[in-house]
KEZAVO-284471 format. One line per field, with one value per residue: residue in three letters; residue number from 1; x, y negated, z negated of N, C-alpha, C in turn. Coordinates in pm, whole numbers, always signed. Example, Ala and Ser with C-alpha at 12.3 -4.5 7.8 and 13.67 -1.06 7.14 Angstrom:
# KEZAVO-284471
resn <- c(ALA  SER)
resi <- c(1  2)
nxx <- c(+1319  +1285)
nyy <- c(+569  +225)
nzz <- c(-780  -708)
caxx <- c(+1230  +1367)
cayy <- c(+450  +106)
cazz <- c(-780  -714)
cxx <- c(+1320  +1290)
cyy <- c(+330  -3)
czz <- c(-780  -787)
# end
This chain:
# KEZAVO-284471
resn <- c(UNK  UNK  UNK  UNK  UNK  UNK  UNK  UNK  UNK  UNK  UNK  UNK  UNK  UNK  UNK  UNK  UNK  UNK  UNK  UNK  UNK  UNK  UNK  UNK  UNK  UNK  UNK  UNK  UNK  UNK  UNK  UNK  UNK  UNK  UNK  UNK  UNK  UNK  UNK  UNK  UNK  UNK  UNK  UNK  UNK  UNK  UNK  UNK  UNK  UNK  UNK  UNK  UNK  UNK  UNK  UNK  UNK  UNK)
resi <- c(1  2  3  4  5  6  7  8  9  10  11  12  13  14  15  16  17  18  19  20  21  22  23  24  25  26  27  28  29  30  31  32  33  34  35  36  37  38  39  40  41  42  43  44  45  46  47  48  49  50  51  52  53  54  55  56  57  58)
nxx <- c(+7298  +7538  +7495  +7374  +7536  +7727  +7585  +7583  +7857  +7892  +7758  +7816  +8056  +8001  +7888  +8119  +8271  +8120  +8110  +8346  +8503  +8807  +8882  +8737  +8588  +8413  +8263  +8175  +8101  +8363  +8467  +8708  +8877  +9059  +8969  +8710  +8704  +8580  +8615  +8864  +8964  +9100  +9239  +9232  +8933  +8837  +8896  +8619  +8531  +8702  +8713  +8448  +8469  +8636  +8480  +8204  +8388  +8481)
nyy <- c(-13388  -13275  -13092  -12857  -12847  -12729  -12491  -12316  -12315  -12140  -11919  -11819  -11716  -11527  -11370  -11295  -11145  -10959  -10788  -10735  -10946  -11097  -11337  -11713  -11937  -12264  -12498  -12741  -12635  -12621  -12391  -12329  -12513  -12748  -13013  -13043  -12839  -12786  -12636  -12407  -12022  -11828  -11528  -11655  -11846  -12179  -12464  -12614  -12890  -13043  -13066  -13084  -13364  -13486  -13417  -13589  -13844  -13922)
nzz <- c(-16201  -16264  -16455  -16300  -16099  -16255  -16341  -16124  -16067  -16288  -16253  -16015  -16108  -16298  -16113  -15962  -16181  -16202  -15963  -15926  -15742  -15597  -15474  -15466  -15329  -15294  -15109  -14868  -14532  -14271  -14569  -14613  -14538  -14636  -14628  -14727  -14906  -15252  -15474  -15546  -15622  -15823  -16009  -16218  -16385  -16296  -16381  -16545  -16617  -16563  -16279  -16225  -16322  -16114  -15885  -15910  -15976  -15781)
caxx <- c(+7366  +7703  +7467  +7326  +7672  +7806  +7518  +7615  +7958  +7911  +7645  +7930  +8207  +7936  +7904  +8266  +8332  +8041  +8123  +8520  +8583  +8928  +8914  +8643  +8552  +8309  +8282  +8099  +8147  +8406  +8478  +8826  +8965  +9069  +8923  +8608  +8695  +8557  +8677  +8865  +9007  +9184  +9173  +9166  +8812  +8833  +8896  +8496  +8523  +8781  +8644  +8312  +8501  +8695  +8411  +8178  +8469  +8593)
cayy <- c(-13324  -13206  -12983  -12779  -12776  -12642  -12340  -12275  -12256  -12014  -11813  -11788  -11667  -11410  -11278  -11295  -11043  -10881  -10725  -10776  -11018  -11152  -11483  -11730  -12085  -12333  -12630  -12789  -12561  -12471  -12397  -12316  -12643  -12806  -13180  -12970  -12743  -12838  -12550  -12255  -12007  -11682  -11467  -11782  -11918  -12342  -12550  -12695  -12990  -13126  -13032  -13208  -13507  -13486  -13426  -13708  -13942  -13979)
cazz <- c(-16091  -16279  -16491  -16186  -16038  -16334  -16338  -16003  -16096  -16369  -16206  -15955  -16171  -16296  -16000  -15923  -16238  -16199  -15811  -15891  -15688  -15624  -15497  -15461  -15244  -15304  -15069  -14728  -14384  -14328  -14720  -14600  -14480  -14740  -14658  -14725  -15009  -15333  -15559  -15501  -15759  -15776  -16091  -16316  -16371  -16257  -16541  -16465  -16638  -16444  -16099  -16185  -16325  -15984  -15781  -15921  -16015  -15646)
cxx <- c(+7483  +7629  +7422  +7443  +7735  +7771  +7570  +7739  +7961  +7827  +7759  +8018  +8098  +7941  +8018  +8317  +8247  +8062  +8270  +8559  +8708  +8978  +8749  +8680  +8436  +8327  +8238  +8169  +8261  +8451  +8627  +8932  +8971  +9069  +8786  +8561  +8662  +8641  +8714  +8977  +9054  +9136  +9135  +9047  +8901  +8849  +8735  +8484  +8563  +8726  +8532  +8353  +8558  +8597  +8283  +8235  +8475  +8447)
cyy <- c(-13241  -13118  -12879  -12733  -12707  -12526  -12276  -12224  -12093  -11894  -11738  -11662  -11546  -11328  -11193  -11131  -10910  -10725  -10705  -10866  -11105  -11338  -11574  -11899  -12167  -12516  -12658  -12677  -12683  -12503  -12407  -12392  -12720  -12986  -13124  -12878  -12836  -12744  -12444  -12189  -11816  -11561  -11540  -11821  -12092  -12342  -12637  -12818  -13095  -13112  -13126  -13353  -13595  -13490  -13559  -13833  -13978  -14100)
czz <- c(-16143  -16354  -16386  -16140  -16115  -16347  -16259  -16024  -16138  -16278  -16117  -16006  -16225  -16190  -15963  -16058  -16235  -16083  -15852  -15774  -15684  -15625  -15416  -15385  -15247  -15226  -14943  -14595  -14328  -14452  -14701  -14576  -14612  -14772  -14736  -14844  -15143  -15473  -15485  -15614  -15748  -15888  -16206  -16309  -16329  -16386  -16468  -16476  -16571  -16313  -16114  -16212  -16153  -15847  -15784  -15970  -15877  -15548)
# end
């Protein structure tokens, strides 16, 4: 599971430089609420490691 999420990630952040995008959200409807938000990230990429430790640690 944390390898898939991690593709996803990146595939993401491809995208993200690909289009220029500025800022990005990854997380259950709505993405924006932040009981809900899983990642979100500005012009920094995520640190991924941590996020997946964070997201299958909890």
């Amino acid at each position: 599971m944390k390898l898939k999420f991690a593709k996803l990630v990146d595939y993401l952040m491809n995208l993200k430089m690909k289009y220029d995008i500025s800022k990005g959200i990854i997380g259950y409807e709505p993405a924006y609420d932040e009981d809900t938000m899983l990642i979100e990230w500005d012009d920094d990429p995520p640190h991924l490691e941590e996020v997946l430790d964070a997201l299958f640690n909890a």
